[in-house]
C-alpha positions as CSV (number, residue, x, y, z in Angstrom):
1,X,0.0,0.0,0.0
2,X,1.2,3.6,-0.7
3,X,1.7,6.1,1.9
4,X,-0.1,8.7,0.0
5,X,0.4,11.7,2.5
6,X,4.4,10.4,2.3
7,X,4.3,10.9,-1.2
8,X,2.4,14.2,-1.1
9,X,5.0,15.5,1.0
10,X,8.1,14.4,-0.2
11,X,6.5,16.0,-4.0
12,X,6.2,19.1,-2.3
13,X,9.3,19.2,-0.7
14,X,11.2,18.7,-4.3
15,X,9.3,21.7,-5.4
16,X,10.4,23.9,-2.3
17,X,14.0,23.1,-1.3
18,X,16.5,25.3,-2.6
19,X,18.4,24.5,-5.5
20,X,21.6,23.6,-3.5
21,X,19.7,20.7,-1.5
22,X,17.6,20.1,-4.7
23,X,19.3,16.5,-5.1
24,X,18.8,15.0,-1.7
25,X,14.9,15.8,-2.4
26,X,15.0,14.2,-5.6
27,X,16.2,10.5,-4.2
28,X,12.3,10.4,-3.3
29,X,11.8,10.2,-7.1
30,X,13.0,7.2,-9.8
31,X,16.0,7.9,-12.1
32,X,13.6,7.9,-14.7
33,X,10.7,9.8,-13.7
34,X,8.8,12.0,-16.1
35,X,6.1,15.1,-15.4
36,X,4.2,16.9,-17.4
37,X,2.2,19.8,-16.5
38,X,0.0,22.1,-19.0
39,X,3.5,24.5,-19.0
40,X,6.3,22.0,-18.5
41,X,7.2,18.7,-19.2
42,X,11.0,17.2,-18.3
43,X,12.2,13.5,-18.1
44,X,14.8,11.9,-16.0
45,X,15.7,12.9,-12.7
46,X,18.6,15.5,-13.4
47,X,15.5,17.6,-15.9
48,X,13.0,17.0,-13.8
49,X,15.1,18.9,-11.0
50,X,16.5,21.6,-13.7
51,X,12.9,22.5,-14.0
52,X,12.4,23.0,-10.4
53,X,15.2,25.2,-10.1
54,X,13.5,27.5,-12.6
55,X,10.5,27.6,-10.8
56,X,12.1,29.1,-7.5
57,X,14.0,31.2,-9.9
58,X,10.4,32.6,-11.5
59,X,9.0,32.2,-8.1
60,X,11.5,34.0,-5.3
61,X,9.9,33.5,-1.6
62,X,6.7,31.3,-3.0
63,X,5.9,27.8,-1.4
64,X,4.2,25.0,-2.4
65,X,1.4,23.8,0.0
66,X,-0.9,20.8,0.1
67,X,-4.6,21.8,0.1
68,X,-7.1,19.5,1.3
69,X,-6.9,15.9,1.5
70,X,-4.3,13.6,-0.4
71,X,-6.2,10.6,-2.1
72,X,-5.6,8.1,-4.3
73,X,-5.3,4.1,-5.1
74,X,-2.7,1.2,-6.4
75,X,0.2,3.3,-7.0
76,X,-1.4,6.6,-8.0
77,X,-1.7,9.8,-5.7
78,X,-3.7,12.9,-6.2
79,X,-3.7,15.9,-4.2
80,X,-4.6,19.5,-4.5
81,X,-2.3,22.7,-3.7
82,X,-1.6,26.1,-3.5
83,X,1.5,28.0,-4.4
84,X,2.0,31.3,-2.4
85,X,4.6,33.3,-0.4
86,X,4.4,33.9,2.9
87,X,1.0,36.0,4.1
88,X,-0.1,36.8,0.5
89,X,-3.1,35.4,-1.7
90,X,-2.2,32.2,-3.5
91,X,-0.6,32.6,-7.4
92,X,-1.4,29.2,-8.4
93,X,-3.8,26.5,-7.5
94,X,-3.0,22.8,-9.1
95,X,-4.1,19.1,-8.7
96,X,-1.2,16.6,-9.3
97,X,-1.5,12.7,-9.9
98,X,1.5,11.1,-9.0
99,X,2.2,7.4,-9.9
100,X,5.1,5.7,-7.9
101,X,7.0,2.7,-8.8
102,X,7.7,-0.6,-7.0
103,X,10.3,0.6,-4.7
104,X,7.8,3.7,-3.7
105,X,9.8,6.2,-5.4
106,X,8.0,8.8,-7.5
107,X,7.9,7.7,-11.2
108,X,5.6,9.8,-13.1
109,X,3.6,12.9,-13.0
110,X,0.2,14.8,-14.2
111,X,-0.1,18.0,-13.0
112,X,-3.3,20.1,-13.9
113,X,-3.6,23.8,-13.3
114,X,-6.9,24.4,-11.7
């Protein structure tokens, strides 16, 4: 069974660490992982986490934060958040289905833009 709110969390926590600690987050994720979102796309590890980096770059002081209840089944999490700096109205809003692979690492993900 997956720990969905483990995966949630560990998704999130790619997004936000800094790009110097950007690799230690990213052993939560498969060699091989691919995302897509309806602005991005990157596959492999390395590009997945090259993307990142240019999000805190286009996003100084913002945060990803889980809203609402992680859910999911088999090997796939979805989840809602927020992305916002501290004390300030939300700039983004997003659902993400995640699907991990056999070791529980994160292997592939969906993001939508709500």
């Amino acid at each position: 069974m997956t720990d969905m709110q483990r995966i949630a969390e560990q998704y999130l926590a790619s997004w936000n660490a800094v790009p110097a600690q950007r690799s230690r987050t990213l052993s939560a994720w498969s060699e091989d992982a691919t995302y897509v979102d309806p602005l991005m796309s990157a596959s492999g590890r390395d590009a997945i986490g090259s993307m990142m980096d240019q999000a805190v770059v286009n996003f100084p002081g913002h945060a990803f934060v889980l809203s609402g209840a992680v859910d999911g089944h088999g090997p796939y999490v979805r989840f809602n958040w927020t992305l916002a700096a501290p004390d300030t109205k939300a700039v983004a809003h997003g659902t993400d289905v995640v699907r991990v692979d056999s070791h529980g690492r994160i292997a592939e993900v969906i993001g939508f833009l709500n």
